[in-house]
N, C-alpha and C positions, 0 to 999 in steps of 0.2 A: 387823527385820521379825518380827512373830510371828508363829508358828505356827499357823493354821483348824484347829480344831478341828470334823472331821466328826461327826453324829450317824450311826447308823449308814441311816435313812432318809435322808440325805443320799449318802451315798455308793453305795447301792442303787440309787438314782433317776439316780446318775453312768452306775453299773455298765448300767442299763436302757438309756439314754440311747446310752454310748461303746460298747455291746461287742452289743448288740440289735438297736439302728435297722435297720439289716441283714442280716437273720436272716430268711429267709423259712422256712414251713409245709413239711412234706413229709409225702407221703402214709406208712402203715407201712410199713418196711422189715424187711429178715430181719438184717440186723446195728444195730444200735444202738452209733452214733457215738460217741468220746471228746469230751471239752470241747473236746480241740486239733483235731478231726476237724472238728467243729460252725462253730469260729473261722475254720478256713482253707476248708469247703466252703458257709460262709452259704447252710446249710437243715438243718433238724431237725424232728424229729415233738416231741409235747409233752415224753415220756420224755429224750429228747437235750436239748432247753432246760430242762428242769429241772434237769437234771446238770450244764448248763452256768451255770446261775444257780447251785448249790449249788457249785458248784469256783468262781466268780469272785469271789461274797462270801465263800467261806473263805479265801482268798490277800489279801482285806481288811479280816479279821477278825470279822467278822457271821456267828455263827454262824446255823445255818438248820435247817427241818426240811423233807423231802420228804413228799407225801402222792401217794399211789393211790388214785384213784377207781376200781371196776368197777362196772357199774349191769348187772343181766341184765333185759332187760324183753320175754322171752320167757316160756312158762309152763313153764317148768322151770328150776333155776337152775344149769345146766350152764354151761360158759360160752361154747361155741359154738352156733348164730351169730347167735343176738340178745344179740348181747356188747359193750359197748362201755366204754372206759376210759380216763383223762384222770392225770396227775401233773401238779404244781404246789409251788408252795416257799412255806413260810412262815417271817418271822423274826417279832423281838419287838425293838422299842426304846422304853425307860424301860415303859410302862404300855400300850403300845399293840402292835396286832398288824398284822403285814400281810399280805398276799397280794399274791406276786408271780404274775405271769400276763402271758408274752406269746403263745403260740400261741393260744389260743381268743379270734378277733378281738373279736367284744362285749366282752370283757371286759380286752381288753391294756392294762396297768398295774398299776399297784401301790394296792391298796386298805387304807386303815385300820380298824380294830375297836378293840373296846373289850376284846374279850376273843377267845383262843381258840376259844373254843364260839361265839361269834359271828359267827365268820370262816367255821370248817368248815361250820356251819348255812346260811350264808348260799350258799358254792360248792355246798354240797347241794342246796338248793333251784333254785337256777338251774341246775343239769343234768338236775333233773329238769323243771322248765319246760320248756327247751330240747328234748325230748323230745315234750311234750305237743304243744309248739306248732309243730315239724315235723311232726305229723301221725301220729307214731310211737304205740307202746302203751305207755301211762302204765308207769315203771318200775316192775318188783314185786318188784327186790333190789336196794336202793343199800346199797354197803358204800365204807370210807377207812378205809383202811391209813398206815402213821405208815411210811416207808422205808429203809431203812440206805444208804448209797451200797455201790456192786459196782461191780467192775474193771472199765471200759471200756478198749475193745470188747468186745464181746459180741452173739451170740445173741440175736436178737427172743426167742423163745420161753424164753430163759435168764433173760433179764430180766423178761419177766410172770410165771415163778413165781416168782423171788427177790421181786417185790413181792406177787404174791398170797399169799405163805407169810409175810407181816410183820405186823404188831401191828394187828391190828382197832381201831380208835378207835370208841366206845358215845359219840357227841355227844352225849347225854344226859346221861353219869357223869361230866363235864366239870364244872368249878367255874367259875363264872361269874370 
């Protein structure tokens, strides 16, 4: 019998499928879950499924990157309390990119790009829609942060500066 050879969108789409179906939304919380936390209590805020997507595809060897979203779309950009802010996981297989996304229901799955800058541009744009068109005030700071994983559990507020203190992404200075 041979051996299947996964692609690694093959096995991502397994990981979505065997280890998500079940995973409901939660509101923010003051501690922020571990993967094994997330596994056994199926619910997590976006922060805890991201970390949970990033620990399942690295124990399957897909590497990944996490992204921070903070959008201030109050008129100062303090970041309380017209503050709002989303993570999300992206990998790369052969030429293509993806975005994994299961809390933000519109958008739950796994989407392809052509590139990087295409992907980020794209989740940018649809948060700030997503804004407009709840009624809210047109963002007037969107910033994405590139994330390092940090030792879960942890501190709600432990874990939004370890991501607000990470690498500002300029989707801009991005190579197609």
């Amino acid at each position: 019998m041979k051996n299947e050879i996964k692609t690694k969108l093959e096995i991502t789409q397994g990981i979505m499928r065997d280890y998500f179906s079940d995973i409901k939304y939660r509101a923010q919380s003051d501690m922020i879950q571990s993967p094994e936390m997330v596994l056994a209590s199926k619910v997590g805020q976006c922060w805890e499924q991201a970390e949970l997507a990033r620990f399942l595809l690295g124990k399957n060897g897909v590497p990944s990157k996490t992204y921070f979203i903070d959008i201030n779309h109050g008129p100062d950009n303090k970041p309380w309390p017209n503050y709002q802010t989303h993570t999300f996981l992206a990998f790369q297989d052969n030429r293509m990119h993806y975005w994994f996304e299961h809390s933000w229901e519109p958008y739950v799955g796994i989407h392809g790009y052509n590139s990087l800058k295409e992907l980020l541009s794209d989740v940018k744009n649809k948060h700030i829609k997503s804004y407009e068109t709840d009624g809210q005030i047109k963002a007037q700071n969107f910033r994405i942060r590139e994330y390092d994983s940090i030792k879960l559990p942890v501190a709600g507020n432990e874990f939004l500066w370890h991501c607000i203190n990470s690498k500002v992404i300029e989707i801009e200075n991005l190579s197609r």
